[in-house]
C-alpha positions as CSV (number, residue, x, y, z in Angstrom):
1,X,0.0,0.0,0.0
2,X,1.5,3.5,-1.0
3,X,1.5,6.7,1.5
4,X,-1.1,8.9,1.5
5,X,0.9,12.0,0.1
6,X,2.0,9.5,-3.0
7,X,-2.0,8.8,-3.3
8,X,-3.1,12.5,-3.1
9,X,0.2,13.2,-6.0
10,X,-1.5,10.5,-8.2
11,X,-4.4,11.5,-8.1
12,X,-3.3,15.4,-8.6
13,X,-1.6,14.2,-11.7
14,X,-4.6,12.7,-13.1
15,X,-6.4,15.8,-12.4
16,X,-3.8,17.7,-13.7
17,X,-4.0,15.6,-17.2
18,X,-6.9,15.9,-17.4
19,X,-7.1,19.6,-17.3
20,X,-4.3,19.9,-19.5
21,X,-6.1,18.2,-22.1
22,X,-8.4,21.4,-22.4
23,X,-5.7,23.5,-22.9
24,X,-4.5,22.4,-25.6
25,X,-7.2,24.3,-27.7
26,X,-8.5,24.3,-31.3
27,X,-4.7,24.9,-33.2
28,X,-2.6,22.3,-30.7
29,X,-2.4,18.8,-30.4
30,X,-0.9,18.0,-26.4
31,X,0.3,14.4,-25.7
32,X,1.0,13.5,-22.3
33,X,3.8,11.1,-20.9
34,X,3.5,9.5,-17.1
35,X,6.7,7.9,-15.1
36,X,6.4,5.0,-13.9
37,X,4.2,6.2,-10.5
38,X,1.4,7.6,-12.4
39,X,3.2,11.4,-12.3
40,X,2.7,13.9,-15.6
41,X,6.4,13.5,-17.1
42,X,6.1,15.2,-20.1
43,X,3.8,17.6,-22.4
44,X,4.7,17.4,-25.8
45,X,3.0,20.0,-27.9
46,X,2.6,19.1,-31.5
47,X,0.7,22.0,-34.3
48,X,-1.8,19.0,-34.5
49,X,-3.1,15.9,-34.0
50,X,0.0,14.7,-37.4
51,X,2.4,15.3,-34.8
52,X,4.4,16.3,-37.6
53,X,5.6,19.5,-36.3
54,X,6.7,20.1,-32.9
55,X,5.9,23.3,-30.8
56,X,7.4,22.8,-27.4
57,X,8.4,20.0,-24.8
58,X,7.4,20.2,-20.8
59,X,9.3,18.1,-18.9
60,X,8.5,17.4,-15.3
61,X,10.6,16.4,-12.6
62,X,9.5,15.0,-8.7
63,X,11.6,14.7,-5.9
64,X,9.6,12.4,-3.0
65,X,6.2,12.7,-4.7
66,X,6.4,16.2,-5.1
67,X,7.1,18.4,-8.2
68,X,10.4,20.2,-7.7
69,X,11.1,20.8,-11.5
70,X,9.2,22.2,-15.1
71,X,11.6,22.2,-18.0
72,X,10.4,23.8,-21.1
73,X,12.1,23.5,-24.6
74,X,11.1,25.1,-27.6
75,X,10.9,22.9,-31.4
76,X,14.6,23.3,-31.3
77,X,15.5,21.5,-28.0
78,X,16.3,24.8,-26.4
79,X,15.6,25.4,-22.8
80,X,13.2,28.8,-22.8
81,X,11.7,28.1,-19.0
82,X,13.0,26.8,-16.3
83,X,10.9,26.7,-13.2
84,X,12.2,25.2,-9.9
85,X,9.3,24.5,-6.7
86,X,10.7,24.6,-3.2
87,X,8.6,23.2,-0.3
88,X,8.5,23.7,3.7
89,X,10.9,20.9,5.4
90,X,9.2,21.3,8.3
91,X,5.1,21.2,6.9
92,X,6.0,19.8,3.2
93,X,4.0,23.1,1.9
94,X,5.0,24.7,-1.8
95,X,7.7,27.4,0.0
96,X,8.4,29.0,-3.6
97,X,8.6,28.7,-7.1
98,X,11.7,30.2,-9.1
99,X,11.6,31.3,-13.1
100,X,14.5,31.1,-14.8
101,X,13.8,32.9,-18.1
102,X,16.7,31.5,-21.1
């Protein structure tokens, strides 16, 4: 049986899927990857559903459950984002989020 914190970050990342889907709108096709405990990976954006030509690449890193990391990468491969979550030791809340603009 898993911890309750690794439950509640499952089930955030299929809420957060879900939701992404949506967002992809009308001119964007968005395909999702998952690691191996059910965490949103990556978010390849594609022009449309042909895949044929890539837009951009969020990548998604977790540290103990909890998403420490959002990498994002142009057509190219170049880093444009990088975005970096700090939490609490003490309470485990989200303490801050730095941007790191390329």
């Amino acid at each position: 049986m898993s911890s309750i914190l690794a439950q509640i970050g499952a089930k955030i990342g299929q809420e957060f899927s879900s939701r992404l889907q949506g967002l992809s709108g009308p001119d964007t096709f968005s395909e999702i990857g998952y690691d191996s405990n059910g965490n949103v990976s990556t978010v390849t954006t594609y022009t449309d559903s042909t895949k044929a030509t890539l837009v951009k690449t969020k990548t998604l890193s977790y540290t103990s459950g909890s998403l420490t990391g959002i990498v994002v990468t142009d057509s190219s491969g170049t880093t444009v984002l990088t975005q970096t979550l700090a939490y609490d030791a003490t309470s485990g809340d989200l303490d801050s989020i730095e941007k790191d603009y390329a």
